[in-house]
VOPAGU-2260 file (C-alpha; in pm, 1 decimal, decimal comma):
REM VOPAGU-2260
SITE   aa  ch    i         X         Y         Z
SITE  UNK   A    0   -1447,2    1013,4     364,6
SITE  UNK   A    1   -1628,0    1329,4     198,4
SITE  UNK   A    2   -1417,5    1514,6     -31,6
SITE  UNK   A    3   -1398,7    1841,7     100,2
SITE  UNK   A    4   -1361,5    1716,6     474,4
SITE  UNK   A    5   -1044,4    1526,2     281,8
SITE  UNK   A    6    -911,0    1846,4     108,7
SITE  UNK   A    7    -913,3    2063,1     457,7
SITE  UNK   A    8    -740,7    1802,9     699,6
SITE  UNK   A    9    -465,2    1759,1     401,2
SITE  UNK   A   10    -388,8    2069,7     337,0
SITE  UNK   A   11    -391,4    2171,9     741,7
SITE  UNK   A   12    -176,8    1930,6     797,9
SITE  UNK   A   13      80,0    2009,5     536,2
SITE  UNK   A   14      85,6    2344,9     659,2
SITE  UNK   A   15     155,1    2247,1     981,6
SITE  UNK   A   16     466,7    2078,5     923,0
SITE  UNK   A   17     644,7    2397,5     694,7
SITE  UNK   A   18     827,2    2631,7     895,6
SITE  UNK   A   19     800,4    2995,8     729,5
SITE  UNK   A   20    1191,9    2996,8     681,0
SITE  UNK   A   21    1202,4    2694,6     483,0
SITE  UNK   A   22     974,3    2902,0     251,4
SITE  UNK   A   23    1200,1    3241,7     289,7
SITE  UNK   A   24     982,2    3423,8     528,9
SITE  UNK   A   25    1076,3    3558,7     877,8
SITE  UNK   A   26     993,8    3335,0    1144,0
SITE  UNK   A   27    1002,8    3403,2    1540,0
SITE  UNK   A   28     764,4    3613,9    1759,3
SITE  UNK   A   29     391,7    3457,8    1927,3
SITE  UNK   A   30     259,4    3226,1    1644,7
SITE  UNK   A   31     -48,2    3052,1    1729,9
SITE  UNK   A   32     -29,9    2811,3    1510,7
SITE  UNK   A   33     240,9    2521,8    1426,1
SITE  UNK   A   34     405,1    2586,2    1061,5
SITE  UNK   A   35     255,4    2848,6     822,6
SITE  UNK   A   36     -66,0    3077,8     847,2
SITE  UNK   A   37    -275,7    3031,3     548,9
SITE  UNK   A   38    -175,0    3423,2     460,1
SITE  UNK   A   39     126,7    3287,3     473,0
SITE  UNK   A   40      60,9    3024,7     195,4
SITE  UNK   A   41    -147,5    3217,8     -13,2
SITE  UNK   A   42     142,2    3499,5      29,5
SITE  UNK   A   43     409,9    3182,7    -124,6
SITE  UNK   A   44     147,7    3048,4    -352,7
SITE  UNK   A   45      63,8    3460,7    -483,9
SITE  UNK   A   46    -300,4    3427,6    -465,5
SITE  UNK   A   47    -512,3    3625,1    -216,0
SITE  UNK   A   48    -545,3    3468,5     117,0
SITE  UNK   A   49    -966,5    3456,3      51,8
SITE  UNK   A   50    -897,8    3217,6    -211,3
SITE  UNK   A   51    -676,5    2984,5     -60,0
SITE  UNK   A   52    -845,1    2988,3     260,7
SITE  UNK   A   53   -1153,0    2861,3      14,7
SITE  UNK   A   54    -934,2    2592,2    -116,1
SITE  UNK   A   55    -831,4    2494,2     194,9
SITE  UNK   A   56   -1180,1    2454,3     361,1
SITE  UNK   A   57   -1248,7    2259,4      79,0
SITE  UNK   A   58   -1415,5    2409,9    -213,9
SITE  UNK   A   59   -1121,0    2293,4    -460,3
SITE  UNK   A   60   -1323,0    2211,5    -701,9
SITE  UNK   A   61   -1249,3    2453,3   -1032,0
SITE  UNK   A   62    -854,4    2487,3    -943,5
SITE  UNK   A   63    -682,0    2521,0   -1195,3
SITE  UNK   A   64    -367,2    2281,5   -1270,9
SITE  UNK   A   65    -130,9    2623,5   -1189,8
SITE  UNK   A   66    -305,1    2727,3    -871,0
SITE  UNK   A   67    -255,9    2348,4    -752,3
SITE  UNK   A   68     109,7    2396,2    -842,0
SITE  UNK   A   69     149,6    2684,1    -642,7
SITE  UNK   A   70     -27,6    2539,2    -318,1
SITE  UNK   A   71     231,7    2252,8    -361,6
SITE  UNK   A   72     513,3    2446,1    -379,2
SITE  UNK   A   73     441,7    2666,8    -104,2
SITE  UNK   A   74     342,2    2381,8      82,4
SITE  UNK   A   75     663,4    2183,5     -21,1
SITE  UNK   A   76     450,7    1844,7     -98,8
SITE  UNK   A   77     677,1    1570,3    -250,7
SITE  UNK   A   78     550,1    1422,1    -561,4
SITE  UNK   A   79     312,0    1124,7    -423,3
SITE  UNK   A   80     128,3    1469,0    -251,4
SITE  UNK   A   81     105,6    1669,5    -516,3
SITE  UNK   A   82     -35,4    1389,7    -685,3
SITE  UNK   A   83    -308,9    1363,3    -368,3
SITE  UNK   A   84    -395,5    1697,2    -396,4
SITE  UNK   A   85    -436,0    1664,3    -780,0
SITE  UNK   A   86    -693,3    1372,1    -752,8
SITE  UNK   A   87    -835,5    1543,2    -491,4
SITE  UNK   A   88    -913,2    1850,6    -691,0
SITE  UNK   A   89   -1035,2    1625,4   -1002,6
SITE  UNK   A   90   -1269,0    1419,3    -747,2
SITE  UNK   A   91   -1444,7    1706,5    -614,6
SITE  UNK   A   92   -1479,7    1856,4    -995,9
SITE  UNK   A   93   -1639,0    1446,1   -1049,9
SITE  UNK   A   94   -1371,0    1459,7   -1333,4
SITE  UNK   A   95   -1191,5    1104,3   -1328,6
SITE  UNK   A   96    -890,3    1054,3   -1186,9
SITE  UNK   A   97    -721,8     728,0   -1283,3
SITE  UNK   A   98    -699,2     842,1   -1668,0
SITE  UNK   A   99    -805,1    1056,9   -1939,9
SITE  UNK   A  100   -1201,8     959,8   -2018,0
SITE  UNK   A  101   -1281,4     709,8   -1747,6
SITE  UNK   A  102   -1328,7     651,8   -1396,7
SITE  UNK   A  103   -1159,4     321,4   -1205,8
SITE  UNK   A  104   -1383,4      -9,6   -1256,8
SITE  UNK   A  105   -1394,3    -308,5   -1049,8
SITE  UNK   A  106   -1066,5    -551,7   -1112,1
SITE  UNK   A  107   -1186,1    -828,6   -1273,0
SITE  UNK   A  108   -1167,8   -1161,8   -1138,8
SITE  UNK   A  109    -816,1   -1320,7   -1241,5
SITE  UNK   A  110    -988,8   -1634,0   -1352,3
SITE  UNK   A  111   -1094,4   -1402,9   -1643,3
SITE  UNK   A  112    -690,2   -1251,0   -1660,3
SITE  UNK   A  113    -546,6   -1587,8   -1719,2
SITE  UNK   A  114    -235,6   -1432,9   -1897,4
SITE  UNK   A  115    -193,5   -1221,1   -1585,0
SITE  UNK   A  116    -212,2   -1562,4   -1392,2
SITE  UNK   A  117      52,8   -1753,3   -1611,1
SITE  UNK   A  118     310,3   -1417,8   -1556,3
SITE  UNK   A  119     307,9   -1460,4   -1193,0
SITE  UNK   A  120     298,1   -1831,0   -1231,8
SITE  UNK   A  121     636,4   -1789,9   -1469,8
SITE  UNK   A  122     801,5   -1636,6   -1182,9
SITE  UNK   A  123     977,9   -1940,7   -1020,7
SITE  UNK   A  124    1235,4   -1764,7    -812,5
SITE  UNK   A  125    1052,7   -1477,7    -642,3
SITE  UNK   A  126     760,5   -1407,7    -467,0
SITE  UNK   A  127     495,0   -1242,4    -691,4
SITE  UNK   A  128     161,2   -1108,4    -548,8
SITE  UNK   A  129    -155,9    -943,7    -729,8
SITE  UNK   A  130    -296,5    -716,0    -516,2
SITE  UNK   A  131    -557,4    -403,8    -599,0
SITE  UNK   A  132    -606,7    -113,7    -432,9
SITE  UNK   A  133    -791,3    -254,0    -141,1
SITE  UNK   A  134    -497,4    -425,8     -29,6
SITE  UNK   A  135    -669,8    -756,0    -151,6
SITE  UNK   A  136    -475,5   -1046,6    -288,6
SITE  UNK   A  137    -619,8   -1123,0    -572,7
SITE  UNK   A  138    -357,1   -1394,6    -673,8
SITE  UNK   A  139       2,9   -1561,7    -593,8
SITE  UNK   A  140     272,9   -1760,5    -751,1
SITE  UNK   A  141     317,6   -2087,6    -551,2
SITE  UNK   A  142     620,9   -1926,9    -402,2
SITE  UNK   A  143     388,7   -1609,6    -273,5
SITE  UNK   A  144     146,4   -1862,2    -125,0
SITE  UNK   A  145     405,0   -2084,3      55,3
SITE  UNK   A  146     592,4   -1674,9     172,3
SITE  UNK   A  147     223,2   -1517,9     258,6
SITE  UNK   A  148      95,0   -1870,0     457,5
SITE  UNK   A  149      94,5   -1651,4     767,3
SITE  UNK   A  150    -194,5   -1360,3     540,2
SITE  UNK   A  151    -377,6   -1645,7     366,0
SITE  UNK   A  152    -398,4   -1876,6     733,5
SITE  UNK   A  153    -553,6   -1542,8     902,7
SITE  UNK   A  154    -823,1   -1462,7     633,1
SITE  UNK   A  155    -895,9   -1823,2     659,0
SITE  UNK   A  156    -921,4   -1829,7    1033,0
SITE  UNK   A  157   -1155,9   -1505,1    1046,5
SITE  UNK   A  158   -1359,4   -1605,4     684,9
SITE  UNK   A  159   -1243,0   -1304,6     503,9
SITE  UNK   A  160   -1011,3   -1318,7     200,5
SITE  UNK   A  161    -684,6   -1237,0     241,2
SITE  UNK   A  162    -595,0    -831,6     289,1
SITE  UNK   A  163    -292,2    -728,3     353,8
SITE  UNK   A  164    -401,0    -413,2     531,0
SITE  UNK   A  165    -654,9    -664,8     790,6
SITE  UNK   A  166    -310,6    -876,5     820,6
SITE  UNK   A  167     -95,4    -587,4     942,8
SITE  UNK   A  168    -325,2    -428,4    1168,1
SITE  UNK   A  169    -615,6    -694,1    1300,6
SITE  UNK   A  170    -378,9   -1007,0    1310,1
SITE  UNK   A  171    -145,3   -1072,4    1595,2
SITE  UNK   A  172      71,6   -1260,8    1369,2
SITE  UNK   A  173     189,3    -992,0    1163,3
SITE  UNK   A  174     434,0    -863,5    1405,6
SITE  UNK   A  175     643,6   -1141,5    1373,1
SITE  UNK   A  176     638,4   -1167,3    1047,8
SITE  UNK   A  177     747,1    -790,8    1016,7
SITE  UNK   A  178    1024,9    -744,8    1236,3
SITE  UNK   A  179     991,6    -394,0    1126,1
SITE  UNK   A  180     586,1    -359,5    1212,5
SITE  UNK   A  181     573,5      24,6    1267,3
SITE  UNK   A  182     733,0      98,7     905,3
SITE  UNK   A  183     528,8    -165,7     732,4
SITE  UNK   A  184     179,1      -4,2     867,3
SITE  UNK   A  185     338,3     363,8     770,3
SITE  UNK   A  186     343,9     212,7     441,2
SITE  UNK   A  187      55,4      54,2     422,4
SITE  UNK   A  188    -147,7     330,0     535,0
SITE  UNK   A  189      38,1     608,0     323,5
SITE  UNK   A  190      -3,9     385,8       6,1
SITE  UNK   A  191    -441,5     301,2     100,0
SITE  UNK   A  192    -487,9     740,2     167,9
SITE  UNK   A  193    -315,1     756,5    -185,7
SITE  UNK   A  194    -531,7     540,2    -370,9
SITE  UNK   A  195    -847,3     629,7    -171,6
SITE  UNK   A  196    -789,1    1001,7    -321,6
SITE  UNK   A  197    -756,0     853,6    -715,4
SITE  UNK   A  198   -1105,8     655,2    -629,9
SITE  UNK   A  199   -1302,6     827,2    -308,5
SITE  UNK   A  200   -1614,1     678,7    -431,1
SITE  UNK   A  201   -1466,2     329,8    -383,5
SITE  UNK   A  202   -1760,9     189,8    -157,0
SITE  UNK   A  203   -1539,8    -119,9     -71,0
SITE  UNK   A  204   -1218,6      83,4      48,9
SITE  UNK   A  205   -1514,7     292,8     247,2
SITE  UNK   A  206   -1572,6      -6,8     436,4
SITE  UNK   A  207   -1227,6    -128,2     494,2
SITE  UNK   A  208   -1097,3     196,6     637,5
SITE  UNK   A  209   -1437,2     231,4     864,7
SITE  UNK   A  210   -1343,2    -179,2     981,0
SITE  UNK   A  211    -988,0     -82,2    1055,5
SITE  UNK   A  212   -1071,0     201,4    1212,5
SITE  UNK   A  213   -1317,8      96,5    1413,9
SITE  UNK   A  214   -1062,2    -201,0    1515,4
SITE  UNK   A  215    -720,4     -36,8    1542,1
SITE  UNK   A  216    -621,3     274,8    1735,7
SITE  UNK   A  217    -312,1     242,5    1530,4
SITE  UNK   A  218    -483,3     231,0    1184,8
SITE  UNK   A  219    -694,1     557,7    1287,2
SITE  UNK   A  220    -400,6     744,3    1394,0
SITE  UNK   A  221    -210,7     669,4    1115,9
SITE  UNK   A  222    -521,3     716,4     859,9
SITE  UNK   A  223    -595,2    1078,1    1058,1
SITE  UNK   A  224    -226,4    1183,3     998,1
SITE  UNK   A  225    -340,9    1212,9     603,4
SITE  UNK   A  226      31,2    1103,8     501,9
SITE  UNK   A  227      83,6    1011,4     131,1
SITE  UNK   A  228     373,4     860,5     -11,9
SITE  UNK   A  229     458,4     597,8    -288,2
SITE  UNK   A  230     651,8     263,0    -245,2
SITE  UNK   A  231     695,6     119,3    -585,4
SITE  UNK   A  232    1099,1      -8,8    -502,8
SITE  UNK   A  233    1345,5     -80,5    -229,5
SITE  UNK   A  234    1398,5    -326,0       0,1
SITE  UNK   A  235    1211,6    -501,0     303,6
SITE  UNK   A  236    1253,3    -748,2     649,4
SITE  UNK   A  237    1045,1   -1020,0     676,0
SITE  UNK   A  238    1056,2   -1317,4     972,5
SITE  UNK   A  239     899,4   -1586,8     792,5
SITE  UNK   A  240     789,1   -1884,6    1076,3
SITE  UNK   A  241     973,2   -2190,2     876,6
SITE  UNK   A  242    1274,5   -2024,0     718,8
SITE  UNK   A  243    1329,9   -1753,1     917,8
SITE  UNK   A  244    1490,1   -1381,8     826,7
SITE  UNK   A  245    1500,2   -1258,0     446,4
SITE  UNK   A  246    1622,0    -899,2     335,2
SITE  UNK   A  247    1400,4    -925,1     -17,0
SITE  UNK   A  248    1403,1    -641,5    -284,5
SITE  UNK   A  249    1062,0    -519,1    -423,0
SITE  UNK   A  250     916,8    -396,2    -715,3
SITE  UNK   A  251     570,3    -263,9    -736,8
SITE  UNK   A  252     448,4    -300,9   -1088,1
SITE  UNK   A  253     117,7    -132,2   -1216,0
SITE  UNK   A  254     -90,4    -318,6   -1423,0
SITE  UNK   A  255    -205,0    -104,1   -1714,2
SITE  UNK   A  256    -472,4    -298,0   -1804,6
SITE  UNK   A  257    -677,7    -291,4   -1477,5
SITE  UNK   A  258    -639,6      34,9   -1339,1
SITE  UNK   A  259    -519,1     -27,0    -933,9
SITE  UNK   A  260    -387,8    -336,3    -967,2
SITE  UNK   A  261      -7,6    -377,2    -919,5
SITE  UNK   A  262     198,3    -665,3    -916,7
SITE  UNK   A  263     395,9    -690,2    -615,3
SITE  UNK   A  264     773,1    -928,1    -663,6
SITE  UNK   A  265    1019,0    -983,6    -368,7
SITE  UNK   A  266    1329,3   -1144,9    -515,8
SITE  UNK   A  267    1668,1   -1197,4    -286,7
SITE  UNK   A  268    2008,4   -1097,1    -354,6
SITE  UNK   A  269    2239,8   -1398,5    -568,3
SITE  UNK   A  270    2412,0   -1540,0    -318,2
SITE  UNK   A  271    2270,3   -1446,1     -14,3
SITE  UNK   A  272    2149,1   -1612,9     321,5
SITE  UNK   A  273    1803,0   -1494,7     153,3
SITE  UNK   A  274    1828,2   -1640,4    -106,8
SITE  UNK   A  275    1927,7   -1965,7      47,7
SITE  UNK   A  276    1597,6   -1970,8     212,3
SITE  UNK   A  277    1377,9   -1825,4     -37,0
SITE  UNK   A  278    1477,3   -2124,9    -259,9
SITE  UNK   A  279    1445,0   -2370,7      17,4
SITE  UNK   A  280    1084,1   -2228,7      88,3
SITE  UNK   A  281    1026,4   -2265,4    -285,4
SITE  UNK   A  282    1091,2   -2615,9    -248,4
SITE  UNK   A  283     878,8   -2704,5      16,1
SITE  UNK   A  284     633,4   -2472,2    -182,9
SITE  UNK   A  285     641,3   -2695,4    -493,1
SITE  UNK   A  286     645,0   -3002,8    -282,3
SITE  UNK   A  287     308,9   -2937,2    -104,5
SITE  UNK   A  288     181,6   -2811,4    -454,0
SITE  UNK   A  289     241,5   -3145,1    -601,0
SITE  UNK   A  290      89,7   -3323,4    -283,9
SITE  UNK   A  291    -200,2   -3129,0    -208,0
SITE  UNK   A  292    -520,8   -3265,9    -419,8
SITE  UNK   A  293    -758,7   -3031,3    -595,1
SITE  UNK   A  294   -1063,9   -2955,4    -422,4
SITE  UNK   A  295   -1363,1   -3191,1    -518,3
SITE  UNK   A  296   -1554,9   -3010,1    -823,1
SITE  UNK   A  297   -1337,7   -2632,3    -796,7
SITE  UNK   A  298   -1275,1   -2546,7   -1156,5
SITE  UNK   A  299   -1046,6   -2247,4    -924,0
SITE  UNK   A  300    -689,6   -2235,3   -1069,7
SITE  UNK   A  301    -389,2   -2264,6    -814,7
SITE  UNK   A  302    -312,5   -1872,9    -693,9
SITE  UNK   A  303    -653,2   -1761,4    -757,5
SITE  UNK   A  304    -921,0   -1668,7    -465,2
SITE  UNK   A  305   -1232,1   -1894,4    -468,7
SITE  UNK   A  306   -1569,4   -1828,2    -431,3
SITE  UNK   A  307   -1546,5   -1883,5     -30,4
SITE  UNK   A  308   -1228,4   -1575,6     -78,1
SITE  UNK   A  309   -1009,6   -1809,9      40,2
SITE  UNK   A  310    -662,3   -1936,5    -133,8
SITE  UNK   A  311    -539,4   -2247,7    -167,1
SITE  UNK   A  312    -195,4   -2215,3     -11,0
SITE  UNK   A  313      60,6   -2488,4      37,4
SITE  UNK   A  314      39,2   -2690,8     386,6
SITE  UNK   A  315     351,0   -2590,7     543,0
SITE  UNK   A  316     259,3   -2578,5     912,9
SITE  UNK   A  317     475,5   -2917,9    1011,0
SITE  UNK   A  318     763,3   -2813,9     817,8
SITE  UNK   A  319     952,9   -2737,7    1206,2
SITE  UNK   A  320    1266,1   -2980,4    1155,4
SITE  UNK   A  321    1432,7   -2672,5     969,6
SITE  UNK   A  322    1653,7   -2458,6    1239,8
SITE  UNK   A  323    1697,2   -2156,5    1078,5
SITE  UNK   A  324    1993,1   -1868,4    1190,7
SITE  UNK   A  325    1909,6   -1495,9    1244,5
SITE  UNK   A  326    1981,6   -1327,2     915,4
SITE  UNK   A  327    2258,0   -1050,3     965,7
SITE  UNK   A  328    2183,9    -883,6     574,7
SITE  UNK   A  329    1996,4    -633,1     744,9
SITE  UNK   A  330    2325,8    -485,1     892,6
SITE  UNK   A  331    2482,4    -410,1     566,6
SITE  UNK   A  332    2305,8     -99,2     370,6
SITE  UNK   A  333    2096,7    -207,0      93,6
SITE  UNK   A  334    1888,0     167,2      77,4
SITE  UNK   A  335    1555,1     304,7     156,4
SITE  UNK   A  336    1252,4     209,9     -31,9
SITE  UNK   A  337    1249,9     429,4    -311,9
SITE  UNK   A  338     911,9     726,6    -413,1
């Protein structure tokens, strides 16, 4: 993922989808190319089509913060890719890009976050993930273990911790649990191109996109289509294999302390057939929790990955004497995820 090879298949592609009369300028007649020339931008943007043309083959580096505003008007990029094209800029200048004075580090291990590990654990009545910019799960509340058995089971399986991005697009499983599969790798992808701009020296997210690409036709057209957005709140379908459908609401909470780490909860609406079965899953949850013995000499708390990257998650496979009904929630309008 070289920077400038980054920088020229972002910016072609925004161009490609901006009509010249959505920017005010006459359209019609033979145009070779879909959307705006780059005179065109560089014409919306008022810099000299030279410059931009620079820009867009890569050389970024030196932009100043009001000639990025100007390409991101002209190109009509929503927030989330004016962001992109920020830490883009700031990458290729080798200035950081996750704050003022320093460059991402590795997440620490949660064993050495224990307060981060009794939060989640506090959260009795919702699902509550830690998760870093890989897409690795870094730690669950019993309830997240007992709602992502279907994740943790595959990593186990293939002897790879559990990755939410690996989940969606390498295991089979995943489209049952997401009865909405197509949205769910939109959103994955869209969320790993954003954070691969803030770090594009991360050797580890190197490696997972080069895996998934290699593996999924559906991960490389999606990773080639250089979308960005950001999903930090709305609401989500899930077909869980022992309680069925839940409508859950999400919140995707940064965690200031470790730069790319968020904090993923999924609670359910009071009332609701969702929460019904979140609560009856929690049960089971804490049941299997109480059952399940330690493993011999692991000093590993529950929620935390061990050495092996595998979880300990609750044993919920012969749970089958629940019959669960379709969920109708979905009908009524609860909103689109929110940037």
């Amino acid at each position: 993922m070289a920077i400038r090879d980054d920088v020229r298949e972002f910016l072609m592609s925004r161009r490609a989808r901006v009509t010249p009369e959505a920017v005010g300028l006459p359209g019609g007649g033979n145009r070779r190319v879909t959307g705006l020339r780059r005179s065109e931008v560089a014409a919306v943007a008022g810099m000299s089509v030279e410059y931009y043309s620079r820009i867009e083959r890569g050389a970024i580096g030196g932009a100043s913060a009001a000639v990025l505003d100007a390409i991101a008007r002209a190109l009509m990029l929503t927030e989330p890719e004016r962001d992109h094209l920020i830490d883009l800029a700031r990458a290729s200048d080798g200035s950081p890009v996750t704050g003022p004075g320093r460059a991402r580090r590795a997440s620490r291990p949660v064993e050495q976050r224990p307060a981060l590990r009794w939060a989640i654990e506090a959260i009795t009545e919702g699902v509550a993930v830690v998760r870093n910019a890989r897409q690795e799960i870094l730690a669950a509340n019993a309830l997240g273990r007992a709602f992502y058995a279907p994740v943790f089971e595959g990593a186990e399986r293939a002897g790879t911790s559990p990755n939410f991005a690996r989940f969606q697009f390498l295991d089979p499983a995943s489209h049952d649990f997401y009865p909405d599969w197509q949205r769910f790798a939109e959103m994955c992808v869209a969320n790993m191109r954003a954070e691969a701009g803030r770090d594009p020296f991360d050797r580890g997210m190197h490696d997972l996109v080069g895996e998934l690409s290699t593996r999924s036709d559906t991960f490389r057209s999606l990773w080639g289509a250089h979308d960005v957005r950001r999903h930090g709140a709305g609401t989500k379908r899930f077909c869980h294999p022992l309680v069925g459908e839940l409508t859950l609401a999400y919140e995707d909470l940064g965690v200031t302390a470790e730069p790319g780490v968020t904090v993923l909860v999924y609670t359910a609406e009071p009332g609701s057939p969702s929460a019904d079965r979140l609560r009856l899953l929690a049960s089971w949850a804490a049941t299997d929790e109480a059952e399940a013995p330690a493993t011999a000499g692991s000093t590993t708390a529950p929620g935390t990955t061990t050495a092996a990257g595998t979880a300990r998650t609750p044993v919920l496979r012969d749970r089958t004497e629940y019959h669960h009904e379709p969920d109708r929630e979905h009908e009524r309008d609860h909103g689109q995820e929110q940037s």
